[in-house]
N, C-alpha and C positions, 0 to 999 in steps of 0.2 A: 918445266917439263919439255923436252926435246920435240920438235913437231913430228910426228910418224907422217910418213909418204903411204903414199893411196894403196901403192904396188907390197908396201908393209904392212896396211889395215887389213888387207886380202890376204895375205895370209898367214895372218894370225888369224884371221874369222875361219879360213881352213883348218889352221891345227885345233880351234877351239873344237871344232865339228869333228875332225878325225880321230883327237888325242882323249878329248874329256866326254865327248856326246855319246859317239858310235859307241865308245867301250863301255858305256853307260845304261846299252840294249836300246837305244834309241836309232834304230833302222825303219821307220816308215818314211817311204821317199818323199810325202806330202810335207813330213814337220820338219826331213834335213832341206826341202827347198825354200822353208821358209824362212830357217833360220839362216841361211845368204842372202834370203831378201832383208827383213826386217835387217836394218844394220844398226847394232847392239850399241857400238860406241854412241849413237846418237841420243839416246836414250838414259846414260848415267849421267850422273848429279857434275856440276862442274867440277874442272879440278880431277875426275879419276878415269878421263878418256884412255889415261895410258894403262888402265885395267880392267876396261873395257871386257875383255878377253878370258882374262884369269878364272882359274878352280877358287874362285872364292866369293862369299856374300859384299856387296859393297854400300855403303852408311847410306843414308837417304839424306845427303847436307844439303839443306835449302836456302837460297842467301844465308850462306854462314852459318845456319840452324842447324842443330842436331835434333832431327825429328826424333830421333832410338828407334828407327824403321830402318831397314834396309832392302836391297836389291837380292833374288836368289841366288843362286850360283848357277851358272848357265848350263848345266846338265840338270839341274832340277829343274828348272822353266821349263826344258826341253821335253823331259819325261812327264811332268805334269800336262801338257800339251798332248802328246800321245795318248796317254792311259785315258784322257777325256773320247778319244774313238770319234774324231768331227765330220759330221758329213757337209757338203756344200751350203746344203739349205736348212744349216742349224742354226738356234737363235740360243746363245748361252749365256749365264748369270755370270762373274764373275767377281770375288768377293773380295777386297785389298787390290788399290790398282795400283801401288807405287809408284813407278817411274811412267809406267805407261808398258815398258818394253812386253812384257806377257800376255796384254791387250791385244797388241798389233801382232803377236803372234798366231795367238787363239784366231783375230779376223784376218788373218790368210788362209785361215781352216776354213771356215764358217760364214754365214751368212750375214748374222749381227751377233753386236757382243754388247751387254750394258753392266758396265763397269761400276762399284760403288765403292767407295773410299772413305772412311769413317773420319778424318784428319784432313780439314778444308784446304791446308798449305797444298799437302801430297797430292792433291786432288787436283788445283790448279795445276802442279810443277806435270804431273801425267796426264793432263790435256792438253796442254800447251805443248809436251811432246809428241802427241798422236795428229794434233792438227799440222804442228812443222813438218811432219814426216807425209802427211796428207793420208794418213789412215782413217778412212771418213765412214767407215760400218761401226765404231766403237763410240757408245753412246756413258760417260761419264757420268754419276751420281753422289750427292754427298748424304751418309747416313750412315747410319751402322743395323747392317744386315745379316749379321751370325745366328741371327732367332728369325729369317724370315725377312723376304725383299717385296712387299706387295702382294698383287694376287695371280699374276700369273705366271705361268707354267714353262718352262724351258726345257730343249732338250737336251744340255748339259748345264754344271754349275760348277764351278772351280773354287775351293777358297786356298789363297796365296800363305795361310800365315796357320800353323797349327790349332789346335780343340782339344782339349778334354776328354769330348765325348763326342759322338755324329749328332748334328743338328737337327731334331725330327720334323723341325716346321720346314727343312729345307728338302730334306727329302719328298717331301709331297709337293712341292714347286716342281717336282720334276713331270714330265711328261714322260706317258706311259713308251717304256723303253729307252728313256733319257739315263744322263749316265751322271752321277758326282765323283770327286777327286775331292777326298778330304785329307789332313794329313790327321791323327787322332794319337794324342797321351801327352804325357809330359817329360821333358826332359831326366833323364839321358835317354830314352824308351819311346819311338816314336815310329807309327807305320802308315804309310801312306794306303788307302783301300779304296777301291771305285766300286760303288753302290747302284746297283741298276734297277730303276722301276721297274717291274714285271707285270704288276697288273692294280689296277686303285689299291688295296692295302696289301702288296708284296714286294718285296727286297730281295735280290742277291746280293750276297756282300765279295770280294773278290781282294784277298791281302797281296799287295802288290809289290812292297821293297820297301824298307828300314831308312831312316833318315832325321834330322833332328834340325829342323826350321823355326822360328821366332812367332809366339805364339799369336792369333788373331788378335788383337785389340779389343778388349771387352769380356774374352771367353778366358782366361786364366784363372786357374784357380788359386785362392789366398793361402799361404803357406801356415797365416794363422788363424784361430779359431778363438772364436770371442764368445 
């Protein structure tokens, strides 16, 4: 791979922002600042620096592993980022940390972020890049949390990777007014929705834009029946 110069990384992380973000409805001037800061190239798997940038999901290869996880496409990060609504002194769940890169976006929003990662590799390879980058509010976990992360209560929750169905143990994790970003169905039919607690047992649900991501780890459903 050809080495890209600094004055080239800049601005492809521009067009990434102008060409695939902006056209994407992603205008809060909070998530286009952060996505110049977080710098994405540092963040993918070895080997795909030089796609850094690109409209496309990229493999999660870990020493040579193919985990079958991948990175999102950099307008979905983005949007999911937004629709989560972050205020300075928010403390958020986040559910699939992959590379790390959607961590450290989320904690340029927010106050803290605690990250759980069900696939130990992933988990390591997306610390090790929040700590290189010195993103030090992102607090890393290994488990699987798509039924529930503990006991308490955040004011938003993110999951990275598709459901089923909305997760009910996770919508009461929320704190009254907190917001979740689920993506829910199954392929080819899939819509992302931000769910807001309104009061201990009340929901609004809010359909937000159509999209087809790689299902959570654990919540897929079995195509057979035994």
């Amino acid at each position: 791979m050809t080495a890209i110069g600094l004055s080239e990384i800049e601005q492809a992380r521009f067009n990434m922002i102008e060409q695939q973000i902006r056209t994407w409805e992603v205008l809060d001037p909070k998530v286009l600042q952060a996505l110049f800061t977080v710098r994405r190239e540092r963040f993918v798997p070895p080997g795909f620096q030089g796609l850094a940038f690109s409209d496309i999901e990229l493999p999660l290869n870990i020493n040579a592993i193919d985990t079958r996880e991948t990175m999102l496409a950099p307008r979905v990060e983005a949007r999911l980022a937004q629709e989560l609504q972050l205020g300075a002194n928010d403390c958020v769940l986040e559910i699939g940390t992959g590379s790390g890169y959607q961590a450290a976006l989320l904690a340029q929003l927010a106050q803290q972020v605690t990250s759980i990662e069900i696939d130990s590799r992933i988990a390591a390879f997306g610390e090790q890049n929040l700590q290189r980058n010195q993103v030090g509010n992102v607090k890393v976990e290994v488990g699987a949390a798509h039924a529930g992360w503990g006991t308490a209560e955040y004011d938003a929750i993110l999951l990275t990777g598709s459901t089923p169905t909305v997760p009910d143990a996770l919508k009461y994790q929320l704190c009254i007014g907190g917001r979740m970003v689920v993506v829910v169905g199954q392929s080819p039919i899939m819509t992302a929705y931000r769910i807001t607690r309104t009061d201990a047992a009340s929901f609004d649900t809010t359909s937000l834009f159509d999209t087809v991501i790689k299902p959570l780890r654990g919540t897929a459903v079995s195509k057979f029946k035994f």
